[in-house]
C-alpha positions in Angstrom: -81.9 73.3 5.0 -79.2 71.8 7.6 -77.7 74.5 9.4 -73.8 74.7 9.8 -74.7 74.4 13.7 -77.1 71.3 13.5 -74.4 69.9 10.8 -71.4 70.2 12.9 -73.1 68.7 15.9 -74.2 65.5 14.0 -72.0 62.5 14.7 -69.8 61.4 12.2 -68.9 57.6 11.5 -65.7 57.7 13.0 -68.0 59.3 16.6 -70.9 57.3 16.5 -70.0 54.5 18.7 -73.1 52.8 17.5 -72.4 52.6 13.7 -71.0 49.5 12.3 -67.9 51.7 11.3 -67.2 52.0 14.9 -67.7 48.7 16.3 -65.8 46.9 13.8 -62.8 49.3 13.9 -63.1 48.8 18.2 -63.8 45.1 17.6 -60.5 44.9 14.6 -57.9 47.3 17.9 -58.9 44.7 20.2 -58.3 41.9 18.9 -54.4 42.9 17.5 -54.0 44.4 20.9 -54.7 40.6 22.6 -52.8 39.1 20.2 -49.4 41.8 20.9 -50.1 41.4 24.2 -50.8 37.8 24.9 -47.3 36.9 22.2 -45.4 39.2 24.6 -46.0 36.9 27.8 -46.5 33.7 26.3 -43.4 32.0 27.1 -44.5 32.7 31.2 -47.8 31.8 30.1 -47.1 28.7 29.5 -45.0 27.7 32.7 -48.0 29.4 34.9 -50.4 26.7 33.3 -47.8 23.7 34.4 -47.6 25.9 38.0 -51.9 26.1 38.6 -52.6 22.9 37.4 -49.4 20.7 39.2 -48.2 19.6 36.1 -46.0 16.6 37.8 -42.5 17.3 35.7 -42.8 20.9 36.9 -44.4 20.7 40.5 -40.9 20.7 42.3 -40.2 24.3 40.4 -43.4 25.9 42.0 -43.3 28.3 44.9 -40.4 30.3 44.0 -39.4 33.2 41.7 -36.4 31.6 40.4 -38.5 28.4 40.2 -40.0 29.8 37.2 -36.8 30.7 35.8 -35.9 27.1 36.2 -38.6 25.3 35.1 -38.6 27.8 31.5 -34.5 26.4 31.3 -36.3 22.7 31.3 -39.2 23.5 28.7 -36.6 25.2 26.3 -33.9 22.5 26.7 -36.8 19.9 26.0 -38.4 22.1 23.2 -36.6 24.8 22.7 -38.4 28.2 21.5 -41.6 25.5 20.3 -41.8 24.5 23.6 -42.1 27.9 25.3 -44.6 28.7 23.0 -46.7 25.2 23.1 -50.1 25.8 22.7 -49.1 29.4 21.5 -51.1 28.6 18.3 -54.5 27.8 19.8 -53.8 31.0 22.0 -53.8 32.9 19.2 -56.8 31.5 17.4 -58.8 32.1 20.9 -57.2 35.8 21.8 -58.4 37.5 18.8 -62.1 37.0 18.9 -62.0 37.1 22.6 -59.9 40.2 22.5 -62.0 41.7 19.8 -65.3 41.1 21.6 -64.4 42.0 25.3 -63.1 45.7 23.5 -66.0 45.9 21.4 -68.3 44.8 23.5 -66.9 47.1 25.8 -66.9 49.7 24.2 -70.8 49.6 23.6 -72.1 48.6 26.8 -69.8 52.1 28.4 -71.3 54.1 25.5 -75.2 52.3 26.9 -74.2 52.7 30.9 -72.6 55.9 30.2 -73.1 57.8 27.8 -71.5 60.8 28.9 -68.2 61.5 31.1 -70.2 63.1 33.6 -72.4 59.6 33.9 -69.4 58.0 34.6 -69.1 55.7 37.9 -67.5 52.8 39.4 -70.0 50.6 39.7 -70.9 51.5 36.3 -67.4 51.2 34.8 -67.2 48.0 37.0 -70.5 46.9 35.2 -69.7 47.1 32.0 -66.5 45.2 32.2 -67.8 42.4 34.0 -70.6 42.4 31.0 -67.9 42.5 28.4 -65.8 39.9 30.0 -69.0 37.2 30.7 -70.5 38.1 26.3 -66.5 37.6 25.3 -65.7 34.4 27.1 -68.9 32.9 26.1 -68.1 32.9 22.9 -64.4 31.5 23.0 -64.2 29.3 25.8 -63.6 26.2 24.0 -60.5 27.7 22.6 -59.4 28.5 25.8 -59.7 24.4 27.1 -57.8 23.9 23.8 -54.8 25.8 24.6 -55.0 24.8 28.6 -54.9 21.2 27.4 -51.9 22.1 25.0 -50.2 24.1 27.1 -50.6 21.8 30.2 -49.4 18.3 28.7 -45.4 17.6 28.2 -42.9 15.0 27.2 -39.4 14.5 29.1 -36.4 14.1 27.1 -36.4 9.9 28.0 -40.2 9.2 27.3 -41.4 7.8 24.2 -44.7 6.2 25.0 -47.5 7.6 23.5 -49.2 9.8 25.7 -46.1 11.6 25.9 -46.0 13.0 21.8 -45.8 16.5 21.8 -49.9 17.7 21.5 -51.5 19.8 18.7 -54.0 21.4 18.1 -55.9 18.7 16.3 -55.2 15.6 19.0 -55.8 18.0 22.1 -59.0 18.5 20.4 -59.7 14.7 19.3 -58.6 14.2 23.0 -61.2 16.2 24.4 -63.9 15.0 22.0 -63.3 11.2 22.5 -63.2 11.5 26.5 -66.0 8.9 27.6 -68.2 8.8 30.5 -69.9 5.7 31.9 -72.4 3.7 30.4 -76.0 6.0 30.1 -78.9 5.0 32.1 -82.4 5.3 30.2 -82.9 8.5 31.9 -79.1 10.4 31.7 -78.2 12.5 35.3 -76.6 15.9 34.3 -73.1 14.2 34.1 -74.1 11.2 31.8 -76.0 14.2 29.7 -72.2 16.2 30.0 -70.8 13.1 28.0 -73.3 12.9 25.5 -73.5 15.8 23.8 -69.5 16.5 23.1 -69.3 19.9 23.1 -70.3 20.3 26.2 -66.9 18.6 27.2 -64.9 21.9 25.8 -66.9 23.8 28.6 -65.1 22.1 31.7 -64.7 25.0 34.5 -67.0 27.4 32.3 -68.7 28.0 35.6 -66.0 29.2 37.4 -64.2 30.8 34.9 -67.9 33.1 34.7 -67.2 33.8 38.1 -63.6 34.7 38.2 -64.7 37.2 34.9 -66.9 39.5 36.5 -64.4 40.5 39.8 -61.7 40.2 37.1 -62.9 42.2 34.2 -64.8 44.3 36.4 -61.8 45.4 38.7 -59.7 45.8 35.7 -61.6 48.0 33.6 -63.2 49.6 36.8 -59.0 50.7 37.3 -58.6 51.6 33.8 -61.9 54.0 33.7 -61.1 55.2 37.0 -57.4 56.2 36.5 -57.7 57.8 33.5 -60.8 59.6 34.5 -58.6 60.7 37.6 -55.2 61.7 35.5 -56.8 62.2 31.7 -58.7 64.8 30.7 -62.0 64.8 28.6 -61.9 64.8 24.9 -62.7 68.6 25.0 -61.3 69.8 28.3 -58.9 72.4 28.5 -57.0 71.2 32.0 -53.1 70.7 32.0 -53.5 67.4 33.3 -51.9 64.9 30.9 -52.7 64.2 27.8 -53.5 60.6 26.5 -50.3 58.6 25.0 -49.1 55.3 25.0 -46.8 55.3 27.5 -49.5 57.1 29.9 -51.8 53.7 28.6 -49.3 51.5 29.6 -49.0 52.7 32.9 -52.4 52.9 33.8 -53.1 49.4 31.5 -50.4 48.0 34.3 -51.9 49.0 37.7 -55.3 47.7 36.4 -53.9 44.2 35.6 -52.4 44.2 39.2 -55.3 45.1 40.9 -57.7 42.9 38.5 -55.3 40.0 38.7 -55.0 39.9 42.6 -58.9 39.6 43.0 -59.8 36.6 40.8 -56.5 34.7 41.0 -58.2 32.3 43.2 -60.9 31.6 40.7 -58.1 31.3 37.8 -56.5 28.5 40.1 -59.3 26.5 40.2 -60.4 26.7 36.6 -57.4 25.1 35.9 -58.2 22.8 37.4 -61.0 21.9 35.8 -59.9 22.5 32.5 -57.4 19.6 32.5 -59.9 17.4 35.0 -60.3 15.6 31.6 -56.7 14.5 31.7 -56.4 12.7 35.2 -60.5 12.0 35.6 -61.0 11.5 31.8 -64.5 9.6 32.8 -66.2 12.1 34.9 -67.4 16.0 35.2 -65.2 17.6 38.3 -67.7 19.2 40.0 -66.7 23.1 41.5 -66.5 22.3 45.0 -64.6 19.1 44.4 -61.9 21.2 42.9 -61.8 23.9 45.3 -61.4 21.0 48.4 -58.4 19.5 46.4 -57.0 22.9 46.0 -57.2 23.9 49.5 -56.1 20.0 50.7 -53.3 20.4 48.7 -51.9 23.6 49.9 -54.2 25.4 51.9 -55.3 28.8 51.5 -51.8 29.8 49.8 -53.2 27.0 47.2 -55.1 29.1 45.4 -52.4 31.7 45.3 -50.1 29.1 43.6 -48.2 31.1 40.3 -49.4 34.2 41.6 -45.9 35.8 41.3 -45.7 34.7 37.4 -48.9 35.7 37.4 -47.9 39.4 38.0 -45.0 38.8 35.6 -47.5 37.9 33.0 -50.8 39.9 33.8 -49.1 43.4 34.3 -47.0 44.0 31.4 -49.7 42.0 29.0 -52.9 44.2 30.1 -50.6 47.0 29.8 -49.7 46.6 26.5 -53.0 45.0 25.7 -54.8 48.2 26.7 -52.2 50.6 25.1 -52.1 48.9 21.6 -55.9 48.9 22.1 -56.0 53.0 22.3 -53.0 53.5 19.8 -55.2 51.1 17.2 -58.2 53.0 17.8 -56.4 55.9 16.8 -54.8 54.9 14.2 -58.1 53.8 12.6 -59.9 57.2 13.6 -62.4 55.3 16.1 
């Protein structure tokens, strides 16, 4: 016979962070929460892609707060409200899984690495975000070249020729799939292999964008762990520091994104750059430091800062809200 102590100290399915209750609850908050969060910024979103990647319409807007401001005037006079949210779509499609895996994931590899508050460290809490970052990105990075590709192409008011239609999902993807290489050799080198097997193509800057995860999930859920660990009480503790609420998520979810965005801009820069290598070198893989010498050619060190302002504009209020619908959702659906 149970006993009401042995009873009352077995985990329920809304505790157990390892029953599938749990993790598809976590997984279903995350995702919304990415979705809010990345709908919120979008419009800046989209003019930081045209900043990192010297889009050439918008390259004489970079550099300058109000150049931003500008160049959104241009894109909604051009497109209107479609045009601030270009590639919006494909955004969408890739921020759910993503969202939902990174949170989930999360979620799982803290309950693993720390399974209690008093396990908690930094380099544990900085651990399992870069882990949930690296297993979430895996898994929807060619959504991501989708949307860079969507987001980065544009058509002036007076320019009809072809290349110039507004993209979609569909021909950004066509576009990436039909991009050729040169002729293969009997034996293919690594780039000629690249070509041949197509979805490789929807990996361009995969490499880099692995390396920008781990400082930049890392630090930013290293933050979030950190500072609510600091100002948040346990679960079950008794102090009269503040309890958990959305606005004390937001706060918290917008220091992390500051912190996490200043450490791996220069990583995001040159991803960029790589991602829409296929438009401008269309027959050839752009190899890592290839991209980082034209960055640095171009602009020196404060290259690889370029958008770094929007970047806060966008970064800080979207991880903040991100994290905080994340929590509220998890509440919501008793996880």
């Amino acid at each position: 016979m149970v006993t009401l102590a042995n009873a009352s100290t077995k985990p329920t399915r809304n505790t157990d962070k390892q029953s599938f209750h749990f993790i598809i609850r976590s997984g279903l908050a995350g995702g919304v929460a990415g979705c809010v969060a990345k709908t919120v910024v979008a419009p800046l979103d989209r003019v930081k892609i045209l900043f990192q990647a010297s889009n050439p319409d918008f390259n004489k807007y970079a550099g300058t707060w109000s150049g931003a401001y500008k160049a959104g005037r241009v894109i909604y006079r051009d497109g209107g409200v479609r045009g601030l949210l270009q590639g919006h779509s494909a955004t969408l499609v890739r921020v759910f899984p993503y969202a939902a895996v990174k949170f989930m994931a999360y979620d799982q590899v803290h309950h693993v690495l720390m399974p209690t508050r008093e396990s908690e460290t930094n380099a544990r809490r900085f651990s399992a975000g870069a882990i949930s970052g690296i297993i979430s990105v895996f898994f929807t990075y060619p959504l991501e070249v989708i949307r860079v590709r969507m987001a980065f192409q544009t058509r002036l008011a007076n320019d009809t020729s072809s290349n110039r239609l507004r993209p979609s999902l569909s021909r950004a993807i066509s576009q990436i799939y039909h991009e050729t290489g040169a002729t293969p050799l009997p034996i293919p080198t690594p780039k000629q292999l690249f070509f041949r097997f197509p979805v490789l193509k929807f990996y361009r800057g995969f490499s880099v964008t692995v390396m920008g995860m781990v400082p930049y999930a890392g630090t930013s859920f290293l933050a979030w762990g950190y500072l609510r660990a600091r100002f948040l009480p346990a679960p079950s503790s008794s102090s009269e520091k503040a309890k958990p609420t959305p606005l004390a998520d937001l706060i918290i979810g917008a220091v992390s994104g500051a912190v996490s965005q200043t450490v791996s801009y220069p990583f995001e820069v040159v991803r960029r750059r790589m991602q829409v290598g296929g438009l401008s070198n269309p027959d050839r893989w752009l190899r890592l430091g290839e991209t980082v010498h034209a960055v640095w050619a171009a602009g020196g060190w404060k290259g690889f800062f370029t958008g770094l302002g929007i970047g806060y504009l966008k970064i800080v209020p979207m991880t903040a809200v991100s994290y905080a619908v994340w929590q509220e959702g998890k509440r919501v659906l008793g996880v």
